[in-house]
N, C-alpha and C positions, 0 to 999 in steps of 0.2 A: 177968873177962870176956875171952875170944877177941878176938885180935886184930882179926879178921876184924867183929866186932860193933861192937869201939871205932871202929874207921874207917867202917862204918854210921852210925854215931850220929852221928861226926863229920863227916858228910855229909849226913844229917838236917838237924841243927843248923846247918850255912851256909845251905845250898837255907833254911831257915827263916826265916832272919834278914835275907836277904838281899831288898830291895827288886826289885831285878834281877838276871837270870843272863845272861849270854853264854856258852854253851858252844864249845866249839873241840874238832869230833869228827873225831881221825885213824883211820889203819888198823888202830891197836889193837883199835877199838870194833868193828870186822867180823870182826876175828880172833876175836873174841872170841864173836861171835854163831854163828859154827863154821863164816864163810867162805873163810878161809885164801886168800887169791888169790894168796900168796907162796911157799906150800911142796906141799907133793905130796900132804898131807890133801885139798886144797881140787882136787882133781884126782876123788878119787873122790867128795867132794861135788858135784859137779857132774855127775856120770854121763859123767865123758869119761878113762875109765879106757883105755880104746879110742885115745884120742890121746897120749896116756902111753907105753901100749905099742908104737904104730907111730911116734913120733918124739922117744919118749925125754924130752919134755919133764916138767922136773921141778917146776911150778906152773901155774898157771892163766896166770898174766901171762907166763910166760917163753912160751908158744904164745900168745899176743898177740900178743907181739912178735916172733916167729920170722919170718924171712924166706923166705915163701913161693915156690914155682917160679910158681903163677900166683893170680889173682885167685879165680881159682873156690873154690881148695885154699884161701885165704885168709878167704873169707866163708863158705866153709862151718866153721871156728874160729869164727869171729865170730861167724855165728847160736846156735850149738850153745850159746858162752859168754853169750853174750847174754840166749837163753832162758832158760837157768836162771836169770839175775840177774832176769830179767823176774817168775818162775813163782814165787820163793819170796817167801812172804807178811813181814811186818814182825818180825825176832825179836827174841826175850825180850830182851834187855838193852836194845833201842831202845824197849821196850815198855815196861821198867822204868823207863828214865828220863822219859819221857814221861808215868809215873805219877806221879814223882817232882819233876817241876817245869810241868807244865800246865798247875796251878792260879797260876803265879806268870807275871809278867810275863820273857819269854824271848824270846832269837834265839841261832840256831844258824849258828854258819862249820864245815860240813864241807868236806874234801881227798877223802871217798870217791866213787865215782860208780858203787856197786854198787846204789845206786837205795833202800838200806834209809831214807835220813834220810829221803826225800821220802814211802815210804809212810806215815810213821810222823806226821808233824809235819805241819799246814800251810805250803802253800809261801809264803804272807806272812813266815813268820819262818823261813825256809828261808836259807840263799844256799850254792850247791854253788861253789865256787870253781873246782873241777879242770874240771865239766861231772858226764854223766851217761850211763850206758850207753843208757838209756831214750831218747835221740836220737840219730838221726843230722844230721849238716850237709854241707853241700856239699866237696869236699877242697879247692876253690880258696883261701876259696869264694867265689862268685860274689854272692853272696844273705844278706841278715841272717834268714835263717830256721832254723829247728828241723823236723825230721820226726820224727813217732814212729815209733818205732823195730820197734816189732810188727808194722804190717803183712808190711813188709819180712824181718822173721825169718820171719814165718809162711810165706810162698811160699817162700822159700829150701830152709827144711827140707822144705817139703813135696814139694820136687824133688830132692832130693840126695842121691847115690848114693854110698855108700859116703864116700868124704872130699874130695867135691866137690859145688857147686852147679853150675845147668846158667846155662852164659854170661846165660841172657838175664833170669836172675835176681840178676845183680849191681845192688847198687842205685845209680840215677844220680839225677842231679840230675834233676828236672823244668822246672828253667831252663836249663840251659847244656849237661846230656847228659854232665856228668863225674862222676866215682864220687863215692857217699857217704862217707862215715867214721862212726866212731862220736865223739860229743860229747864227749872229752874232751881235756883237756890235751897237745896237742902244740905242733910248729911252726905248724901250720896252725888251731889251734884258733879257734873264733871267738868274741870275746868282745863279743858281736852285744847288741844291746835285752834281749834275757830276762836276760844273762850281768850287763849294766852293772844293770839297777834291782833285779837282788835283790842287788846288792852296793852299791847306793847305800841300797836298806832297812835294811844292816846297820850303814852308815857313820852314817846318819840315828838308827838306834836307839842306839846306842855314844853318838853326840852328844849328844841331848839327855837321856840319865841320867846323866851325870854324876855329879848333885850327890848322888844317894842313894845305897845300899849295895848296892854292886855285885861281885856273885860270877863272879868270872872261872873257867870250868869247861875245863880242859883233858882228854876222856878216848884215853886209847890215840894221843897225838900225838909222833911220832920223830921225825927228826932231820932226814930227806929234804928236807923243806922249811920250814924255820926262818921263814921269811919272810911264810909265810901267817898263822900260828896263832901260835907261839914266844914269836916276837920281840915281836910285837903285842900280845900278852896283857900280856909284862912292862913294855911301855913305859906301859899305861893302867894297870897297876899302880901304877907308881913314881910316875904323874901325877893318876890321881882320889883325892880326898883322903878318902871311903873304901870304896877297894877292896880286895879279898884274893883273891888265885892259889890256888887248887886242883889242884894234876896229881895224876892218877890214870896209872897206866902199871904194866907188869907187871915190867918191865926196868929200871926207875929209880924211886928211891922219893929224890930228894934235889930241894930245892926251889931259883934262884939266891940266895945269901947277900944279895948285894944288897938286895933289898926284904925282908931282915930278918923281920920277925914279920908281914909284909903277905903271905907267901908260905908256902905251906905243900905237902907232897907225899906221897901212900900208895902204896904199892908195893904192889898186889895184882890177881887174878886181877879185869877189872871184868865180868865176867858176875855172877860170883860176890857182886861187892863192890852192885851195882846191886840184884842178885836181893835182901840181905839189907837194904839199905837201903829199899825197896819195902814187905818184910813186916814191917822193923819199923816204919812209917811207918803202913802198913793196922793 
């Protein structure tokens, strides 16, 4: 049998057995879904080949974060990146897995905030750690609120000439009259009422399964931030008496020695690994 099937099977077969899933979804699982927000693929998926070639940026995120001469040159990046994160529908690997453990009792800790977990999953067993493109928040911020994020792209684009919005389509607060940002992970992030109860949902779910067999699902999870997903997984590893570590990742196929035979890890493409685990489950 293909490797690529034994590790289907062998993912099969947990997601089966197992009472509970907690999955732990990093940037792999969007790389993987063909959004590349780290390399220069994910440049002309997004249709902004055009900012590529006028500032040389070599990924999505690296014009994120470029440091802009002004606000306007600034939100006009942000809507453009935005919208696209907005417009593309739930893809196949978010779809696979979701075929793949629906039927079983699950919660999901994602790091991304390209908005794919939220189309894909109920947001009851959601908790986006990082935030989420799909809002903006105040930059103070002033306010425990969330804006969505559409209306504000829509007017933007609809005014923006060339690689700029016009001033009076920058987005402010409706409280305090200071710029928006977009919902994710910085200095200034807010980890406001929406942020605390789907991460007390997740803390609450974790809690009270304990006692039964519990499949800890790590896919496409790096190194960036150990602290979220990582470390967490392996410590409820080493402590529910029975649970088992799953990483999937394309980069690392080695599981920690530590939790011994409770921990196990595939090295493979997971578009690929999710797609084959799906059909052979259908």
């Amino acid at each position: 049998m293909p490797s690529l099937e034994r590790a289907a099977d062998r993912l099969r077969s947990l997601i089966a057995d197992a009472d509970t899933i907690v999955v732990g979804i990093g940037s792999g699982m969007s790389s993987a879904a063909g959004f590349n927000h780290y390399n220069h693929a994910g440049m002309a998926r997004a249709g902004m080949d055009d900012w590529q070639q006028a500032f040389g940026f070599k990924s999505l995120f690296d014009g994120f974060y470029h440091l802009y001469p002004s606000l306007e040159q600034q939100w006009a990046y942000y809507a453009r990146y935005i919208d696209f994160m907005l417009r593309e529908p739930a893809s196949q690997p978010y779809l696979d897995l979701r075929s793949l453990i629906g039927h079983k009792d699950y919660f999901i800790l994602s790091t991304n905030v390209d908005t794919q977990v939220e189309k894909t999953f109920p947001a009851e067993r959601v908790c986006n750690y990082q935030g989420s493109f799909a809002h903006l928040q105040c930059r103070q911020p002033c306010c425990d609120e969330l804006f969505d994020a559409s209306p504000y792209v829509e007017r933007m684009l609809a005014g923006m000439t060339g690689f700029e919005i016009r001033s009076e389509d920058i987005p402010r607060c409706p409280h305090c009259g200071w710029q928006l940002v977009p919902w994710v992970r910085d200095d200034t992030f807010l980890q406001g009422k929406a942020w605390r109860e789907s991460l007390e949902r997740y803390e609450r779910f974790v809690s009270e399964r304990g006692n039964g067999r519990v499949l800890l699902l790590e896919l496409g999870v790096g190194e960036m931030t150990p602290g979220i997903i990582t470390l967490p997984f392996w410590s409820m590893t080493a402590k529910l008496p029975d649970a088992h570590l799953l990483s999937v990742n394309i980069s690392n196929g080695s599981a920690p020695l530590q939790l011994g035979s409770k921990a196990e890890a595939i090295q493979a493409d997971l578009g690929a690994l999710l797609s084959a685990a799906q059909q052979r489950d259908g």
